[in-house]
Every structure is written in structure tokens, then in C-alpha cells.
C-alpha positions in Angstrom: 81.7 99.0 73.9 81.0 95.3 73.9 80.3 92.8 77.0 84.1 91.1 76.3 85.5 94.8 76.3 84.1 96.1 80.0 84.3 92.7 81.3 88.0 93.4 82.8 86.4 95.8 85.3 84.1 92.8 87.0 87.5 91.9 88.0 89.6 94.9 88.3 91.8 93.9 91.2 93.1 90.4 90.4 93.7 92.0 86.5 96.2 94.1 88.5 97.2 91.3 90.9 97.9 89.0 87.8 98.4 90.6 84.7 101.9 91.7 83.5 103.5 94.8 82.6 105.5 95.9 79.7 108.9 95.2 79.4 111.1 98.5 79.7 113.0 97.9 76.2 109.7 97.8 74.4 108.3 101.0 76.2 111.7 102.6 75.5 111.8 101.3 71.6 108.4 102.9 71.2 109.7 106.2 73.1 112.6 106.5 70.6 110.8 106.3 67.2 108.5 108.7 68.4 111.6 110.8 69.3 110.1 111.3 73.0 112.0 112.5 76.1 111.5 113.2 79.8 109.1 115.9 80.0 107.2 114.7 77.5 103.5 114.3 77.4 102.0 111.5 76.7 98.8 109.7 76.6 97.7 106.3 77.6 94.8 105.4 76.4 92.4 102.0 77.3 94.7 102.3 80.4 92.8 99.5 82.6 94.9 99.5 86.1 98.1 101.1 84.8 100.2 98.1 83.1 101.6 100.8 81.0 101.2 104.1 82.9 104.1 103.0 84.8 106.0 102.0 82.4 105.8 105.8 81.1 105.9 107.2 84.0 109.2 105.7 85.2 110.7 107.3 81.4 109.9 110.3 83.5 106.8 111.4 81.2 103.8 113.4 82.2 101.1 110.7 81.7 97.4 111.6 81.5 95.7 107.8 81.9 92.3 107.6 79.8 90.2 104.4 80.9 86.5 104.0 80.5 86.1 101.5 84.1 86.1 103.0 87.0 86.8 99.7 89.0 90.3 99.4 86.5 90.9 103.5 87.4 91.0 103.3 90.8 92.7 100.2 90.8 95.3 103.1 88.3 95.2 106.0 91.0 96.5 103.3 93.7 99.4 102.0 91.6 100.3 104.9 90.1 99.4 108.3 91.6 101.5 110.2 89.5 100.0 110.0 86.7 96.6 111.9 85.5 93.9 109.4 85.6 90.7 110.7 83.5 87.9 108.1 83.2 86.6 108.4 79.6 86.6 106.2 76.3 89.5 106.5 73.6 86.8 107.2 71.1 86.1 111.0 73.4 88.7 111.9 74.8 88.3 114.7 77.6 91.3 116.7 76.3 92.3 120.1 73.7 93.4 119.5 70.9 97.0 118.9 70.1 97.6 118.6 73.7 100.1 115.6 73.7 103.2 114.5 72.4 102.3 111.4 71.8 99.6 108.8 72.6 100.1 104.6 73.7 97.6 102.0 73.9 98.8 98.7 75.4 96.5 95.1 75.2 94.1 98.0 74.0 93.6 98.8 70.8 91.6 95.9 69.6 88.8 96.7 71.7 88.5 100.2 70.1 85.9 101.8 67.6 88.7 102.5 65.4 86.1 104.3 63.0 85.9 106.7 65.9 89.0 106.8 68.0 91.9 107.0 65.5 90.4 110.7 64.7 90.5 111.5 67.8 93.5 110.1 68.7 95.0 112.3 65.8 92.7 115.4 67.0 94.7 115.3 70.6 97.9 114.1 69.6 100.1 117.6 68.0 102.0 117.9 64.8 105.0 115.9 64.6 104.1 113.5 67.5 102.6 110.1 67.1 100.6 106.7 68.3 102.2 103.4 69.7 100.4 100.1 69.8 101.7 97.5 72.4 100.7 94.0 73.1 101.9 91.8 75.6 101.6 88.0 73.8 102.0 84.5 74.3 104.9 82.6 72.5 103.8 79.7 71.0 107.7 77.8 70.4 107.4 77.1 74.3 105.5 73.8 74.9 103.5 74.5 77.7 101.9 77.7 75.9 101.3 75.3 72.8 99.4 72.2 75.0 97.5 75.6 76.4 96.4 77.3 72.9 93.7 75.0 72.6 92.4 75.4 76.1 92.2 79.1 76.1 91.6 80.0 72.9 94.4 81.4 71.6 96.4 79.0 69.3 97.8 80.2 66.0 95.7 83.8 67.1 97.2 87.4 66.8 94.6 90.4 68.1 96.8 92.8 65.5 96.2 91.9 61.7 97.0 94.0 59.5 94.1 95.2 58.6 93.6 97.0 62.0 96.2 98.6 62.1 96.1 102.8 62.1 96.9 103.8 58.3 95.7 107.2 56.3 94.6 109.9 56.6 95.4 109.8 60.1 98.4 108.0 60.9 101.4 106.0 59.2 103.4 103.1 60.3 106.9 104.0 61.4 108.0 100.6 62.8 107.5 97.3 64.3 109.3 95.3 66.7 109.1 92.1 69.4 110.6 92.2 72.5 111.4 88.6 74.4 111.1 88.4 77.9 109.8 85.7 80.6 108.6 85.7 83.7 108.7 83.5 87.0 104.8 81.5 87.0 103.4 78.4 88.4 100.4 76.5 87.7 98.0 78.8 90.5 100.0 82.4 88.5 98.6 80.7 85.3 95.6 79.9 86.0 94.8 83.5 88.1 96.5 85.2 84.7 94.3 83.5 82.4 91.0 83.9 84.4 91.5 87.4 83.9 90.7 87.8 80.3 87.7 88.9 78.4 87.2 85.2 77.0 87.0 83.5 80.6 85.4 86.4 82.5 82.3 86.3 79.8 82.3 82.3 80.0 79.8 80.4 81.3 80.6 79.1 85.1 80.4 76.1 84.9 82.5 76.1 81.5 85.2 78.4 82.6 85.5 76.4 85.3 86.3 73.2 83.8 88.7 75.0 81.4 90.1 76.9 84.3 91.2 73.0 85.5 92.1 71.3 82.4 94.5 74.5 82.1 95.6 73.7 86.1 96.4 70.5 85.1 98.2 70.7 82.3 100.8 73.3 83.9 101.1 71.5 86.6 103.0 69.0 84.8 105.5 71.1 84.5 106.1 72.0 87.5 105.6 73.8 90.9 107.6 77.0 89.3 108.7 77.4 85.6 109.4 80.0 83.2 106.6 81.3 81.1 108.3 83.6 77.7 106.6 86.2 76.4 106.2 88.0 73.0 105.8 91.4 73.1 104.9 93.4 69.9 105.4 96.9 69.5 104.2 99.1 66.5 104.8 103.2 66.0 102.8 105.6 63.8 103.1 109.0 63.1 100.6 111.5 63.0 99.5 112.9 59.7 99.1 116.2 59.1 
């Protein structure tokens, strides 16, 4: 796995301090096109601290939580002890075969060796069920998140083309949606957020932390609290048989 990939567990406990979770509509929209219920069980795979675990546990699934870091699984035992927390890669998963209903990655599946994970995904996932891609995302209509793109190196960037997504023989698309939402920030919530990703956390010092100020400054002009919306995009599969 790359440098940019394991670089979340360097900083395992502000990525749970500061990162957000997944709004319950798009964890509930992915539930129903995989036609999943309480008592299901599910899989999150890539499952750093547990942004998503929760989200599927409170839907009142049995969750097994696969994550390669151990710094981002313990930081997942503490928030969430009711799920199964398994500390493995996507692309070998420690599990039988056709031993889930379904499987979810969130802010995950770009980091995978898709070459080798999506037939293992489909090896542990049973007949019938099915895969679910979620990524939490910036929304670029806001002005503060457009004076940022530049700064942190997402402007006019998506982490999901379509070329990456699962397709045949082993799964095939079902869906897609987005799912609005916002949440309460400040300049100091921005800055902590964005000084957890892989970009920042591989930057050099002294650079990341000049763009860590420019960024400071900019929000700031907005503002001692604001409103920071949020894109969230959702995509279902099916498995193949």
C-alpha cells in the first residue's frame, strides 16, 4: 500500500477527532438498494477509526470492521465496540467465503489494489448481496471551499472516475446518488480537518505548514463559525454470480 495510503495512521487520533461521518440518509440509501435489514451482516472495509462502522451499526447491522492500521483500529474498538474490528487489508480479507450480506467502503476505495480486492470482495460477499462505495466530498458552489481548492489540492478533483469504479465479472452498478448536508466549522475545525489527509500528512513541514496558514487565513475571513456543505456520493453494485 502506498506512503499517501498508511499515512492516516501517523495521525490516527485527530483523523477521528476531526474527520466527519456519513450522513444517515446516504448510509440508509445504500442499505436499501442493497435490500439490507437489521440483522444483516455487513462488512466495512478500509474502515480507519470507524466513520462508517457507526453509521452501520446504529441500522442495527452486525459489522465486521477490516482496516490495515492498527493506530486507526484502536482508535475503531474505542468508538465503536460493537462492532468486529479485524486488522487486515481489503485486498485479504481474514473471512469464509460468502460470509456477508454485503460489503461498504467509505473515503476508501481509491486507495485499493482494485486488481486484487474487488475479487475478494466478491469471494466474501454471498449470492444476491452487494458492494457500496461512499465518499464524503467537498462542494465546490460554496465560496469558501472554492478560494480553498487551490490551497489544498482539490479544485475541479473527484477521487471516483469512472473508470475505477467496480464493473464485470465481479460486480455491477445498481445506483448512484449525492446526499447534501453541512456541518458547524471554524477556521481552527478547518484547518485540524484538512491537516488530516494523505496530501498534508506526506507534505513537507515546512510546506504543509505554510499551506496549513494560507488555508487559516483564508477561512478566517469568514468568520469565527460558519457553515461548511458537504457532498456526499454514494454508489451500489451487486454481486455477480
Amino acid at each position: 500500500m502506498s506512503e499517501r495510503a498508511r499515512s492516516f495512521e501517523s495521525a490516527a487520533a485527530d483523523y477521528e477527532r476531526h474527520r466527519p461521518e456519513y450522513p444517515e440518509g446516504a448510509v440508509l440509501w445504500a442499505a436499501g438498494r442493497l435490500g439490507l435489514g437489521p440483522g444483516s451482516r455487513v462488512l466495512d472495509v478500509g474502515a480507519g477509526t470507524g466513520k462508517l462502522t457507526r453509521g452501520l451499526v446504529a441500522l442495527g447491522f452486525e459489522v465486521v470492521a477490516v482496516e490495515p492500521g492498527a493506530p486507526m483500529l484502536e482508535q475503531l474498538r474505542r468508538a465503536v465496540p460493537e462492532a468486529e474490528a479485524v486488522e487486515a487489508p481489503v485486498e485479504s480479507i481474514p473471512l469464509p467465503g460468502e460470509s456477508v450480506d454485503a460489503a461498504f467502503a467509505g473515503q476508501a476505495y481509491h486507495w485499493f489494489d482494485r486488481e486484487r480486492a474487488l475479487p475478494e470482495l466478491h469471494r466474501v460477499i454471498r449470492p444476491g448481496g452487494g458492494l457500496a462505495l461512499l465518499w464524503n466530498w467537498w462542494d465546490e458552489r460554496d465560496p469558501l471551499q472554492q478560494e480553498l481548492g487551490p490551497v489544498v489540492g482539490y479544485a475541479g478533483h473527484q477521487p471516483f472516475v469512472e473508470e475505477e469504479l467496480p464493473g464485470a465479472p465481479w460486480f455491477r452498478e445498481l445506483g448512484r446518488t449525492v446526499v447534501e448536508s453541512a456541518e458547524d466549522s471554524g477556521p481552527e475545525a478547518l484547518v485540524s480537518h484538512f491537516a488530516t489527509t494523505s496530501m498534508f500528512l506526506t507534505m513537507e513541514p515546512g510546506e504543509r505548514e505554510r499551506r496549513l496558514a494560507e488555508l487559516r487565513e483564508i477561512a478566517s475571513r469568514y468568520g469565527d463559525r460558519f457553515a461548511v456543505p458537504r457532498q456526499t456520493f454514494v454508489f451500489a453494485f451487486e454481486r455477480l454470480s
